[in-house]
C-alpha positions in Angstrom: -30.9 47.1 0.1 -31.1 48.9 3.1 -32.7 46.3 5.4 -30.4 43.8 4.2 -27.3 45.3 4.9 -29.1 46.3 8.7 -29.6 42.6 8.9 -26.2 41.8 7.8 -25.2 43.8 10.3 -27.2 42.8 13.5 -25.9 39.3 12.2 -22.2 40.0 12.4 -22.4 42.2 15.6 -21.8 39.5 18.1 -18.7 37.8 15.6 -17.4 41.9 15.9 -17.6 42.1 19.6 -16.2 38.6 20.6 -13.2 39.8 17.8 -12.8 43.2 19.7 -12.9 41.6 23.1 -10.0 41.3 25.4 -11.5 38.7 27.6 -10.4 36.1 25.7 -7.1 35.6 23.1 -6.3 32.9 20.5 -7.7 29.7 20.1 -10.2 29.7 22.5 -11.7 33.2 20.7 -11.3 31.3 17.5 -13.3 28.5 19.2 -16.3 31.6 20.4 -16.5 32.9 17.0 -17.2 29.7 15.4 -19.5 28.5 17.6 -21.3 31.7 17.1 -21.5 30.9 13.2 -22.0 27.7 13.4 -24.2 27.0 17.1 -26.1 29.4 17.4 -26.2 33.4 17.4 -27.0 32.6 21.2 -24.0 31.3 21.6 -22.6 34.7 22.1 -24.7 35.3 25.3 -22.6 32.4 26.7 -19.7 34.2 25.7 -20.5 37.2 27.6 -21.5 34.6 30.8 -18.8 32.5 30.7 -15.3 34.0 28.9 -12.9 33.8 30.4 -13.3 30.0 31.4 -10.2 30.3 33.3 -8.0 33.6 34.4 -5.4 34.5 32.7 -1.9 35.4 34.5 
């Protein structure tokens, strides 16, 4: 039960970050965290690379 609730967790981490972060707001976090659960866990790594896409004023 342990391991599966580590997994669980190593699984979510990325969703909890993106979700925490103020780099990005709105739709276009909405848009990281899906891509996350549906892409690819990687997807996150782009987050952290490339969010913000554009400054914000």
């Amino acid at each position: 039960m342990a391991i599966f609730a580590f997994i669980t967790f190593i699984w979510l981490l990325p969703i909890i970050i993106i979700v925490g972060s103020n780099r990005t707001t709105g739709g276009e976090k909405a848009a990281w965290v899906l891509a996350v659960i549906f892409v690819s866990w990687f997807a996150w790594v782009f987050y952290m690379l490339l969010a913000p896409i554009k400054n914000r004023d």
